[in-house]
DSSP file (Angstrom, degrees, kcal/mol; ACC not computed):
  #  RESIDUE AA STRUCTURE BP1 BP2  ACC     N-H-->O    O-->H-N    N-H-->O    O-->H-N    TCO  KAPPA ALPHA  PHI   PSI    X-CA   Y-CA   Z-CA
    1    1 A X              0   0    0      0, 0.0     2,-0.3     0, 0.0    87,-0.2   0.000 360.0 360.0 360.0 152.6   40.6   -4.7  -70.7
    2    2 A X        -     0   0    0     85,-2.0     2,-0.6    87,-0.0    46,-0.1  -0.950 360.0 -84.3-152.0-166.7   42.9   -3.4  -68.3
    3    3 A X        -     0   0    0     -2,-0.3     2,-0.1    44,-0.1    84,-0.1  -0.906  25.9-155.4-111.9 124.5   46.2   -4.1  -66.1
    4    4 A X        -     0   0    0     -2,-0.6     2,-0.2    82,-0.2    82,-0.1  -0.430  46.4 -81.3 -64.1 162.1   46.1   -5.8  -62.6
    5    5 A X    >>  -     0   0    0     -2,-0.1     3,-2.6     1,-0.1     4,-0.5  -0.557  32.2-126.4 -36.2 123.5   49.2   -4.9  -60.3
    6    6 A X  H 3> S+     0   0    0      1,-0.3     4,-1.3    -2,-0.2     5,-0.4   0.864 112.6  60.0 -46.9 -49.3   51.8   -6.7  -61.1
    7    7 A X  H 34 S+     0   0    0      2,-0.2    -1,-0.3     3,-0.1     3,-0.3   0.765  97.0  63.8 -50.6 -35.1   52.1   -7.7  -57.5
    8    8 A X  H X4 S+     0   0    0     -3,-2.6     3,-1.7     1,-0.3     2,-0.9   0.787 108.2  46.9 -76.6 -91.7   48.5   -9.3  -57.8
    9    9 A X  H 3< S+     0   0    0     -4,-0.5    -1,-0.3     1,-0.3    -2,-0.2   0.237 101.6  53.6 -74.7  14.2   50.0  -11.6  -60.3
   10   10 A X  T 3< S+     0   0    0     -4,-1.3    -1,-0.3    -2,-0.9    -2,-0.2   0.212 114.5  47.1 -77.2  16.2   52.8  -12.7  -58.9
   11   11 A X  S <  S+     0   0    0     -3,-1.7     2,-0.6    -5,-0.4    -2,-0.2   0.557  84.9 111.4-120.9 -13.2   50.8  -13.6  -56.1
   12   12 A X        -     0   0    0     -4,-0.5     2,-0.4    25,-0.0    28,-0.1  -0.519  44.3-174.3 -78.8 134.2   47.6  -15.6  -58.1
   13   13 A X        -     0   0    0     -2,-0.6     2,-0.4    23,-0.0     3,-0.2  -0.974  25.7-171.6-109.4 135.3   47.4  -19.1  -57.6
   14   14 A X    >>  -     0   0    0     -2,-0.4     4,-2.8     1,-0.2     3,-0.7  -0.613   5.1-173.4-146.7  89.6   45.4  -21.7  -58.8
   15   15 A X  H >> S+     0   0    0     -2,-0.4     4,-2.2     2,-0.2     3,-0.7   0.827  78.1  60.6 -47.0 -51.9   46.0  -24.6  -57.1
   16   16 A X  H 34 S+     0   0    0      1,-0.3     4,-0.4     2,-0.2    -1,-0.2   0.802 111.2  46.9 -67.3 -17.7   44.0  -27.2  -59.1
   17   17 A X  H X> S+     0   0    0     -3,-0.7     4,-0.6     2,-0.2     3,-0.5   0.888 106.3  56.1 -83.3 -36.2   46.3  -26.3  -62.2
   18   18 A X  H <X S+     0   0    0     -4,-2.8     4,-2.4    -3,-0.7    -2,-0.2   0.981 109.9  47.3 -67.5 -37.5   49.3  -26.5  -60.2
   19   19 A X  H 3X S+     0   0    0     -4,-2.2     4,-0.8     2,-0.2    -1,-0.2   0.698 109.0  55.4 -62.9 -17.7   48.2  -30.1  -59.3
   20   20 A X  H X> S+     0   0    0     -3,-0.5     3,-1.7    -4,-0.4     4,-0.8   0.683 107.2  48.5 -93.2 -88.0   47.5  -30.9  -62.7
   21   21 A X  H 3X>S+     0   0    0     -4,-0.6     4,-0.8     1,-0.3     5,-0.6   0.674 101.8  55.4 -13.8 -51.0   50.4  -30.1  -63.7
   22   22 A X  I 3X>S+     0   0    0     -4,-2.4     4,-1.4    -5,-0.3     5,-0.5   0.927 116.0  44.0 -55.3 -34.6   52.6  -31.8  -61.3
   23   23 A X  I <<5S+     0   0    0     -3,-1.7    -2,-0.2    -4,-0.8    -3,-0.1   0.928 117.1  49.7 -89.9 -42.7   50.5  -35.2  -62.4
   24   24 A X  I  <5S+     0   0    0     -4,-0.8    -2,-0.1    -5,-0.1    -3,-0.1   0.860 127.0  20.0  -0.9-106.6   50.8  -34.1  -66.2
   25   25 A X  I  <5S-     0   0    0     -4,-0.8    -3,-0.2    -5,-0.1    -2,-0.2   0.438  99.2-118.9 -81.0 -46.1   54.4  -33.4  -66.4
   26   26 A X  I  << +     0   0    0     -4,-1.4     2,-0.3    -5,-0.6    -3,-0.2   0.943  64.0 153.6  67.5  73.8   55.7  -35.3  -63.4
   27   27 A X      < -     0   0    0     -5,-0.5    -1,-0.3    -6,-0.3     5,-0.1  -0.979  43.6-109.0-133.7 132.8   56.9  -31.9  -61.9
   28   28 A X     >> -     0   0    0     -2,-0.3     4,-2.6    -3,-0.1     5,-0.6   0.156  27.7-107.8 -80.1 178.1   57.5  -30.9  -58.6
   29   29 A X  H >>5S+     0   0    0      1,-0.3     4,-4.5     2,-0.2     3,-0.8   0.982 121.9  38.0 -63.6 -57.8   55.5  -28.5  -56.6
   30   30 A X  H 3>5S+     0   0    0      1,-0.2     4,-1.9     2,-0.2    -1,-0.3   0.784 115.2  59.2 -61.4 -27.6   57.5  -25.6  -56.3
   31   31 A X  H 345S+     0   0    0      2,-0.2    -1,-0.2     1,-0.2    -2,-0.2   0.838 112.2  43.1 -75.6 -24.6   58.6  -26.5  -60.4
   32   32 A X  H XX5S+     0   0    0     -4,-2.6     4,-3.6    -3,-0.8     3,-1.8   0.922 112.7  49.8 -73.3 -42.6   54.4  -26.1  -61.4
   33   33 A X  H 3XXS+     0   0    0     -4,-4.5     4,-2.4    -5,-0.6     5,-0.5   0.998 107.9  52.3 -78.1 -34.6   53.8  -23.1  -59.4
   34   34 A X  H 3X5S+     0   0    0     -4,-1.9     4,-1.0    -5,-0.4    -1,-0.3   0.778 114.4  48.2 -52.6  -0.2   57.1  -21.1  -61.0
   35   35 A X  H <45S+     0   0    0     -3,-1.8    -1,-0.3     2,-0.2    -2,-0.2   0.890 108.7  52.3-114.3 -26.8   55.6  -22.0  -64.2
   36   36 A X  H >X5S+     0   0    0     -4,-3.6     3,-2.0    -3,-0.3     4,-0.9   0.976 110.6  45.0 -25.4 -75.2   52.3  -20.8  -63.1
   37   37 A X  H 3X5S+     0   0    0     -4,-2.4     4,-2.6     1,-0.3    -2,-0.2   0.938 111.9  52.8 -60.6 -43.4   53.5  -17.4  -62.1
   38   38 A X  H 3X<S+     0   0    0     -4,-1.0     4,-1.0    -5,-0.5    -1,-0.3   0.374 109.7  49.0-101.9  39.2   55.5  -17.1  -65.2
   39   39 A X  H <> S+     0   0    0     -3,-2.0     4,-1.2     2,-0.1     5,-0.2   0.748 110.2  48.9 -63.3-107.4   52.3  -17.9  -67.3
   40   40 A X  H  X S+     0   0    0     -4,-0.9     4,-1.1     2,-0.3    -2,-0.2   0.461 114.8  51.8 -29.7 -28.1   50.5  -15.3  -65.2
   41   41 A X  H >X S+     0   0    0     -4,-2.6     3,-0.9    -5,-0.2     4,-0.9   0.975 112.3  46.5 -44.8 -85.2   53.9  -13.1  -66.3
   42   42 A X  H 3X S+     0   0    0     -4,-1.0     4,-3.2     1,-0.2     3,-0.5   0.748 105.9  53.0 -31.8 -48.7   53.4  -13.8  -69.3
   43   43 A X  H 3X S+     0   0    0     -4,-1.2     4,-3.3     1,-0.2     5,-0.2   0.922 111.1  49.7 -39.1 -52.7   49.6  -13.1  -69.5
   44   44 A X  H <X S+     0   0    0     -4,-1.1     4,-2.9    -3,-0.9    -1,-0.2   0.877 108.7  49.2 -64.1 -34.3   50.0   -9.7  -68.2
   45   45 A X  H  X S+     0   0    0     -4,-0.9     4,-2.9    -3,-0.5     5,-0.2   0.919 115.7  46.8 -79.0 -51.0   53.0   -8.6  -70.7
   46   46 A X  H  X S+     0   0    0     -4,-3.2     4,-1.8     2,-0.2     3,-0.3   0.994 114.8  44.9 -73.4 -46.4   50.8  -10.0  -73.8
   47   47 A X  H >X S+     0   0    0     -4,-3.3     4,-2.6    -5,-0.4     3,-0.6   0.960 113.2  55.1 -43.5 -53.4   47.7   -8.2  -72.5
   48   48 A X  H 3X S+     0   0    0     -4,-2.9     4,-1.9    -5,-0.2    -1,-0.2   0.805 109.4  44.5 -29.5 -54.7   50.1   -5.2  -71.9
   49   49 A X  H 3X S+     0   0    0     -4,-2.9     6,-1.1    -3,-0.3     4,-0.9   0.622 109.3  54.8 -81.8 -17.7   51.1   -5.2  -75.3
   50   50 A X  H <X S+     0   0    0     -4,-1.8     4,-1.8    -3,-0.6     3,-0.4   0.949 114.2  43.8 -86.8 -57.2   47.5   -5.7  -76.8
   51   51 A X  H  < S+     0   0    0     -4,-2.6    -2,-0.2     1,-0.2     3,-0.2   0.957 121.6  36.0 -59.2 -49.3   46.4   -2.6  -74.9
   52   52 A X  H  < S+     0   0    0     -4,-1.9    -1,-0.2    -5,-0.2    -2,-0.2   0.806 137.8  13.1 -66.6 -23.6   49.3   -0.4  -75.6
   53   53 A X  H  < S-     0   0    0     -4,-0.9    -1,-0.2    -3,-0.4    -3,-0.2   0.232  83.3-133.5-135.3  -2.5   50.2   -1.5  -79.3
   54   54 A X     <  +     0   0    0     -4,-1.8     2,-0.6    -3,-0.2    -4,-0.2   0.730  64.5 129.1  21.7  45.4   47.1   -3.6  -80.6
   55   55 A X        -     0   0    0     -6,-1.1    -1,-0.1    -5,-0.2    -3,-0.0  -0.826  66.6-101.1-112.3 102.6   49.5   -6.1  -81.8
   56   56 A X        -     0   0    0     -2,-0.6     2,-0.4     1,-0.1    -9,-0.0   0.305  26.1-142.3   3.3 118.2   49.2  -10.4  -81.0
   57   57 A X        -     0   0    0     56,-0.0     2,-0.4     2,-0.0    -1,-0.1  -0.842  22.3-150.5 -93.2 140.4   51.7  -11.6  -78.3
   58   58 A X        -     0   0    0     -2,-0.4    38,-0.1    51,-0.1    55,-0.0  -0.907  21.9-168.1-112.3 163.9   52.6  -14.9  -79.8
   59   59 A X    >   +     0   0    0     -2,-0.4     3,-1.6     3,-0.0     7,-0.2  -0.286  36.1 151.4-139.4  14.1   53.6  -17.5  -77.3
   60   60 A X  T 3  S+     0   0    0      1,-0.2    74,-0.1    36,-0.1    -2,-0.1  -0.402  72.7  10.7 -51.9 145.6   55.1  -20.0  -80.4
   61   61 A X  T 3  S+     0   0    0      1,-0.2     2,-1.5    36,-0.1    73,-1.3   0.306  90.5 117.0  96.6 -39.9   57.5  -22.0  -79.3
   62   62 A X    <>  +     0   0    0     -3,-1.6     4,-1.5     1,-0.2     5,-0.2  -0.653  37.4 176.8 -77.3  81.6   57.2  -21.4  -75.4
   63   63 A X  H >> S+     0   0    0     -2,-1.5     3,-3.5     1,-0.2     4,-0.6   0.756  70.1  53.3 -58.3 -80.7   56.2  -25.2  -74.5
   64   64 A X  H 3> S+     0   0    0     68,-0.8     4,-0.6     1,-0.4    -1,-0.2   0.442 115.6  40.5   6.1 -53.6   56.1  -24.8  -70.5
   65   65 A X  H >> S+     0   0    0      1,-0.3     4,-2.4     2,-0.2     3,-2.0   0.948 105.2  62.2 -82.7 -39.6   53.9  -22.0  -70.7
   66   66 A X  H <X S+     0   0    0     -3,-3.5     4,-0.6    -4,-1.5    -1,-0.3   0.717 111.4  43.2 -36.9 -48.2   51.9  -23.5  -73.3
   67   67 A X  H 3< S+     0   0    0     -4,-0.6    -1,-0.3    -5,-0.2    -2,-0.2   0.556  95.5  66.5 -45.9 -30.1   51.2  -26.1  -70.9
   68   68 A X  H XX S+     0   0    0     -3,-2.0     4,-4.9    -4,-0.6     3,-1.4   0.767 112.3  52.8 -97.8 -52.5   50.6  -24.0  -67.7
   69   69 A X  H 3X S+     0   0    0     -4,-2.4     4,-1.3     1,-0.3    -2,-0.2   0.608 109.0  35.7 -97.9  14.5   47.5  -23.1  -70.2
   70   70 A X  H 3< S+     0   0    0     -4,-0.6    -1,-0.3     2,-0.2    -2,-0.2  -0.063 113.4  55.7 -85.8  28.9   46.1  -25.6  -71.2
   71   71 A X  H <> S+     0   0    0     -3,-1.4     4,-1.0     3,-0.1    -2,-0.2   0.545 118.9  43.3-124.6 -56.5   46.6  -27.3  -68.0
   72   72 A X  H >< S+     0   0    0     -4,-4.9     3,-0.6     1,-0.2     7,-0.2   0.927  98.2  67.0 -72.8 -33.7   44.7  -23.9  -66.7
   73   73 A X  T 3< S+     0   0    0     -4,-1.3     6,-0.3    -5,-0.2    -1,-0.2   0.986  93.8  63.8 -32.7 -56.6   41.9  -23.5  -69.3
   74   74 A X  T 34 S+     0   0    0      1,-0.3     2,-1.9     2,-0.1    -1,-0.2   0.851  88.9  70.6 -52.6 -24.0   40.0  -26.9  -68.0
   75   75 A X  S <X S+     0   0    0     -4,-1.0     4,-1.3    -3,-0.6    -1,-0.3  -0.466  75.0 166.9 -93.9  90.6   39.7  -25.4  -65.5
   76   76 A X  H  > S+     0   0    0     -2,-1.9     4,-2.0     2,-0.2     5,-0.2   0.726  70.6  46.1 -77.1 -25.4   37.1  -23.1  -67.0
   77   77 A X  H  > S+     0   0    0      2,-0.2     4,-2.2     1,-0.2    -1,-0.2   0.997 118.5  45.1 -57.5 -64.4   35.5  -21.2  -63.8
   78   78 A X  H  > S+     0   0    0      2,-0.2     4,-1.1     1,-0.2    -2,-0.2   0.580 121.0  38.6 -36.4 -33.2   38.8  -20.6  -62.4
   79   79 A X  H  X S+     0   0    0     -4,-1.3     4,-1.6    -6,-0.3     5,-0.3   0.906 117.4  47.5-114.6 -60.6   40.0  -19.5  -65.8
   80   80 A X  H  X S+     0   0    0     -4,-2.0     4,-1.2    -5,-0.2    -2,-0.2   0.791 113.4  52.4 -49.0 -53.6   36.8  -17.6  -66.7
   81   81 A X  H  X S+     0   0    0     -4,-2.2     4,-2.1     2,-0.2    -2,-0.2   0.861 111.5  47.1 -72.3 -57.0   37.0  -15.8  -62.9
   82   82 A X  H  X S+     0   0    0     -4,-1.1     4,-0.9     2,-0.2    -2,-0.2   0.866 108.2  53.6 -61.0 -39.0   40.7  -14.7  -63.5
   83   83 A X  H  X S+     0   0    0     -4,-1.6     6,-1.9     1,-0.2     4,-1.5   0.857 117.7  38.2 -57.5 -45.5   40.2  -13.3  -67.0
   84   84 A X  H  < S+     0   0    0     -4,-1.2    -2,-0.2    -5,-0.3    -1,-0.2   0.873 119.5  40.3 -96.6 -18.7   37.8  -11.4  -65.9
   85   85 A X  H  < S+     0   0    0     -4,-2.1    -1,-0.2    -5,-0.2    -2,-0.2   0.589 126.7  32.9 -80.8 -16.7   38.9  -10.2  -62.3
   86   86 A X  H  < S+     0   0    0     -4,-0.9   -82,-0.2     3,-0.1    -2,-0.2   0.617 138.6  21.1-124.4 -22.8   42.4   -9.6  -63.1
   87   87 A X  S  < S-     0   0    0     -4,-1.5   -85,-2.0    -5,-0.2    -3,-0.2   0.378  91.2-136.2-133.9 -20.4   42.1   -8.4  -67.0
   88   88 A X        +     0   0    0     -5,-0.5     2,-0.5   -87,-0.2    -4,-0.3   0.955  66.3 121.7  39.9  60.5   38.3   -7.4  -66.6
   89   89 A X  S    S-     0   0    0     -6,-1.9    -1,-0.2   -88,-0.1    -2,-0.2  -0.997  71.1-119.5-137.6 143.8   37.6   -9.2  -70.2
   90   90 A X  S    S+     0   0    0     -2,-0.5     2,-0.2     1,-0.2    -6,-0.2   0.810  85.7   3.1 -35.4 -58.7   35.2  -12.0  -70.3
   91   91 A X        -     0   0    0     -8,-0.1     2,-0.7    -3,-0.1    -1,-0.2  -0.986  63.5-135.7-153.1 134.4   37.3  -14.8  -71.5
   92   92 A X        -     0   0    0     -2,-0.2     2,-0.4    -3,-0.1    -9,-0.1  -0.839  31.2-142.9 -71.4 111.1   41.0  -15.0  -72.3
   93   93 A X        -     0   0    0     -2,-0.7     2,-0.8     2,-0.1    -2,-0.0  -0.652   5.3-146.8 -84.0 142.1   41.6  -17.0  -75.7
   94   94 A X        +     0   0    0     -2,-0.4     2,-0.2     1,-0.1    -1,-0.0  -0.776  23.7 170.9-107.0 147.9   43.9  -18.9  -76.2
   95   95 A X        -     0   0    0     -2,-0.8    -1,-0.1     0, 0.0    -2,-0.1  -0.699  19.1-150.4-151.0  58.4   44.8  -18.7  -79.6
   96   96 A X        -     0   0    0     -2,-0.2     2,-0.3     1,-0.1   -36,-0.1   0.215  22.8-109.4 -47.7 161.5   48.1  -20.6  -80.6
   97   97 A X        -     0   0    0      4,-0.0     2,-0.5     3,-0.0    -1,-0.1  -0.613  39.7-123.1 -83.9 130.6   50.7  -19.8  -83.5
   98   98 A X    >   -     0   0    0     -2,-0.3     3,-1.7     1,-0.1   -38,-0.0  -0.934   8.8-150.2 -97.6 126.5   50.2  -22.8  -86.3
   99   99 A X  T 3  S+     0   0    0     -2,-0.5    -1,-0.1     1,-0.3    -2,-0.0   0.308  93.4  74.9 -54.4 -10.3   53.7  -24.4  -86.6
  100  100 A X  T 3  S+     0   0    0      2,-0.0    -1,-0.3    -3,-0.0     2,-0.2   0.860  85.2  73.2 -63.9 -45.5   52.2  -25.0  -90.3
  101  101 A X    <   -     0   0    0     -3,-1.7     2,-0.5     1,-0.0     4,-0.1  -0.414  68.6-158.6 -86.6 148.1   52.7  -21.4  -91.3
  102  102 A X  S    S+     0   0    0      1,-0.2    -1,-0.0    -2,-0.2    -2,-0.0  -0.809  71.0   5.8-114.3 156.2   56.1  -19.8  -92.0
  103  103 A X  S    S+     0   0    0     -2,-0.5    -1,-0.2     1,-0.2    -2,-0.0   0.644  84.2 118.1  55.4   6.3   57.1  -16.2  -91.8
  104  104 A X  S    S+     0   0    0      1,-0.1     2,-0.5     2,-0.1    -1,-0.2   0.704  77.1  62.9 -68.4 -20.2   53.4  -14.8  -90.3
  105  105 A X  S    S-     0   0    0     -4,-0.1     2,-0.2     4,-0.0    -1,-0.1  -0.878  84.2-148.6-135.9 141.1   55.5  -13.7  -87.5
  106  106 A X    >>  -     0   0    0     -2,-0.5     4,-1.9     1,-0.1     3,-1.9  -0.558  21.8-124.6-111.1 155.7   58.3  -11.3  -87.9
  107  107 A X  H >> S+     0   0    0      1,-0.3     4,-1.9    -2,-0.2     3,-1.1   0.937 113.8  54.3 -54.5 -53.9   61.9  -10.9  -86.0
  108  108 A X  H 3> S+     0   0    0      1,-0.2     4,-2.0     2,-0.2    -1,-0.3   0.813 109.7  46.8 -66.4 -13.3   60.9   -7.0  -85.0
  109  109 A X  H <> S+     0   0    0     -3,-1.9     4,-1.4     2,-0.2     5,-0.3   0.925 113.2  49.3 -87.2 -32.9   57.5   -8.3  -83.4
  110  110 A X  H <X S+     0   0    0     -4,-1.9     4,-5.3    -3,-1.1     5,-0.2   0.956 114.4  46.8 -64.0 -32.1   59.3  -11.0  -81.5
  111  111 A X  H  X S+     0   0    0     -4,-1.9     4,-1.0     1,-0.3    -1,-0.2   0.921 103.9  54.1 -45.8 -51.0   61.7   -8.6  -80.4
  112  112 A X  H  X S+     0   0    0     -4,-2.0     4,-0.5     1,-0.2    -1,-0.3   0.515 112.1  50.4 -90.2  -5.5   59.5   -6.2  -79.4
  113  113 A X  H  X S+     0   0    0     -4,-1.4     4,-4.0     2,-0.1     5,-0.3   0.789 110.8  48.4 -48.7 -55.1   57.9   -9.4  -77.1
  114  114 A X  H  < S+     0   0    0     -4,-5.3     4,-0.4    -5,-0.3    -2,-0.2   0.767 110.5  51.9 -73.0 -19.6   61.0  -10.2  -75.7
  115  115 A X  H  X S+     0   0    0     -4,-1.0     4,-4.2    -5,-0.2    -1,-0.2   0.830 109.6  51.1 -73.8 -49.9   61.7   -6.3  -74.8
  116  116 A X  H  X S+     0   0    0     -4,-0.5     4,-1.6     1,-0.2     5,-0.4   0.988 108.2  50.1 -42.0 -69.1   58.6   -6.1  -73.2
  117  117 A X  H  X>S+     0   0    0     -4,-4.0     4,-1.7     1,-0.2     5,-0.9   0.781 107.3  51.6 -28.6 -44.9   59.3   -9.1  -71.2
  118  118 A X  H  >5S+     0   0    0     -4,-0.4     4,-2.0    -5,-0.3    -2,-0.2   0.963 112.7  53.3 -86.8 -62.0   62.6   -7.9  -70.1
  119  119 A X  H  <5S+     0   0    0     -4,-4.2    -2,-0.2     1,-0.2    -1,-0.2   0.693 117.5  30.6 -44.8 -42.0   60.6   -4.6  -69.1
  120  120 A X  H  <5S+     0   0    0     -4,-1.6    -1,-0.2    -5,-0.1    -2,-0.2   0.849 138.9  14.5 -90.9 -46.5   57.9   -6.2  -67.0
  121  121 A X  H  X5S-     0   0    0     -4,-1.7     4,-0.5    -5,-0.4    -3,-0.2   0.654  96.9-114.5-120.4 -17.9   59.6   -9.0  -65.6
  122  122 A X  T  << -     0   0    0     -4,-2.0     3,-0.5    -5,-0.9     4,-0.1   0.066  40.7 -75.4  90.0 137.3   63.8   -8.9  -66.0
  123  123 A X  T >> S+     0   0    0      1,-0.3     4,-2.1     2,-0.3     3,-1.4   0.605 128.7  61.6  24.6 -76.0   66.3  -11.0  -67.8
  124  124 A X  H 3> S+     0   0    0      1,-0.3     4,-4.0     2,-0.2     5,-0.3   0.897 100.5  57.0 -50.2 -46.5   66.0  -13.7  -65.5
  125  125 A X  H 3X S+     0   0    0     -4,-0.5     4,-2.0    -3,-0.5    -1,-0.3   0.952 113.5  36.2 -43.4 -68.7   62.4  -13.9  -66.5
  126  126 A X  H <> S+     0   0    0     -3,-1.4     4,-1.7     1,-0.3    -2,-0.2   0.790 112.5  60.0 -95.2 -38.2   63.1  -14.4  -70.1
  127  127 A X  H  X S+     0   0    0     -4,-2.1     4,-0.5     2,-0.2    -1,-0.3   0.840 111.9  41.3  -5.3 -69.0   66.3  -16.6  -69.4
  128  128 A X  H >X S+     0   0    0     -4,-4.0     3,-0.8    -3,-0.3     4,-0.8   0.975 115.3  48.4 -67.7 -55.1   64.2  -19.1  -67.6
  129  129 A X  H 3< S+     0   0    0     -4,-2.0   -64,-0.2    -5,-0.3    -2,-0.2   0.773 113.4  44.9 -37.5 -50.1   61.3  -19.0  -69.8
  130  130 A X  H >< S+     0   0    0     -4,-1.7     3,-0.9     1,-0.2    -1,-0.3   0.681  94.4  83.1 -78.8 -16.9   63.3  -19.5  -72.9
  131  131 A X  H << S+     0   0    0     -3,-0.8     2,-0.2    -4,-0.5    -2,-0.2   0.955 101.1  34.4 -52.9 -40.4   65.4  -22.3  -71.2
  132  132 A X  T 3< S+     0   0    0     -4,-0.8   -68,-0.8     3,-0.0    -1,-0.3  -0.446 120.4  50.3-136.7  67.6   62.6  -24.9  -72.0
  133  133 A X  S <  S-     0   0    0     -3,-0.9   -71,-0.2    -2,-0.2     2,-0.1  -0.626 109.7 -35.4-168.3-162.2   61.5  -23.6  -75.2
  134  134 A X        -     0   0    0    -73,-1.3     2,-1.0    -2,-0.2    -1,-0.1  -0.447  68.0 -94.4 -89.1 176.2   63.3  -22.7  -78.1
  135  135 A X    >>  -     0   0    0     -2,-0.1     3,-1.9     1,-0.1     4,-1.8  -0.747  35.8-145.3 -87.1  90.3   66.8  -21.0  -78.0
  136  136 A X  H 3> S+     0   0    0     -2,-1.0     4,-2.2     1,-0.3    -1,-0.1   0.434  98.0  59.5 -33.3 -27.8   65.9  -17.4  -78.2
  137  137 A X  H 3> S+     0   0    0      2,-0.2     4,-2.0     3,-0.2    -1,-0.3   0.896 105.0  50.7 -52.7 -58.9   68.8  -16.7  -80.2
  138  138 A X  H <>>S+     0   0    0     -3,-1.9     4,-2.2     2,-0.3     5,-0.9   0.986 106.8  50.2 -24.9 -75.9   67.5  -19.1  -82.8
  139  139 A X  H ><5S+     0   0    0     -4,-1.8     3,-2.5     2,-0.2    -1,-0.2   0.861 110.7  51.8 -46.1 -62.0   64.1  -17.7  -83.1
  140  140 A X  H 3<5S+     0   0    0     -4,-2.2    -2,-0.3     1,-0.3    -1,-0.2   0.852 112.9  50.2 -31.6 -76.4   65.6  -14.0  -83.6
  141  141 A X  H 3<5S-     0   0    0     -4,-2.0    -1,-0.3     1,-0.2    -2,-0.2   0.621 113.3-117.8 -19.8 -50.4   67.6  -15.3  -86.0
  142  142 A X  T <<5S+     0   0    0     -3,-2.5    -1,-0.2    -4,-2.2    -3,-0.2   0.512  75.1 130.6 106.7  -9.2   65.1  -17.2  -88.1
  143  143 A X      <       0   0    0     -5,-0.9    -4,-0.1     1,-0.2    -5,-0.1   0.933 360.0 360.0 -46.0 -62.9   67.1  -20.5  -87.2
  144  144 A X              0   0    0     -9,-0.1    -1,-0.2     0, 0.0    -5,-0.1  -0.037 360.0 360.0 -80.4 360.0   63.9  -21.9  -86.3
């Protein structure tokens, strides 16, 4: 595995997922591709964090993004092509939190996501992200 330039992924596109998404969701163009890019934020930060720390980025909780991939999986060349061009690994999985389990995932790991985040990508980043998701506060907490 490694790390692309950040700049390469604020810059990937994949149009036929931004178009699914807009007919999904009913979301506008410009709303798909920001949720694209901060998928592709994300990606890098949890990849980031696997190489540097070998620990599971969890994405519970996030719908939006949670959407952005499965919206982008079907498209399995595209998906298959990026993983491996941008991440050099074969296949990304994705590999969801089950909402069944309690307490597998602990406040210091989320933290140390949400720090990350803040590292790679700024406040704003994690602001937006968390807007249409759960209440970040919450989650630290344990509300949730």
């Amino acid at each position: 595995m490694k790390l692309p330039e950040k700049e390469v992924i604020l810059n990937w596109v994949n149009k036929p997922t931004i178009l699914r998404l807009m007919k999904e969701n009913t979301w506008t163009y410009d709303f798909s591709k920001q949720w694209f890019t901060d998928f592709m934020c994300w990606m890098y930060t949890s990849v980031r964090s696997e190489l540097e720390t070998d620990k599971f980025f969890s994405m519970d909780e996030l719908n939006n993004l949670d959407k952005v991939w499965h919206a982008y999986i079907l498209n399995t060349k595209d998906y298959f092509t990026m993983s491996q061009e941008l991440f050099d690994i074969n296949y990304i999985h994705h590999d969801p939190e089950n909402p069944f389990l309690e307490g597998e995932f602990e406040n210091e790991e989320l933290t140390s996501q949400i720090m990350m985040l803040i590292d790679d990508w700024g406040e704003e980043y994690v602001d937006r992200v968390w807007k249409y998701g759960a209440d970040i506060h919450d989650i630290i907490n344990g509300e949730i």
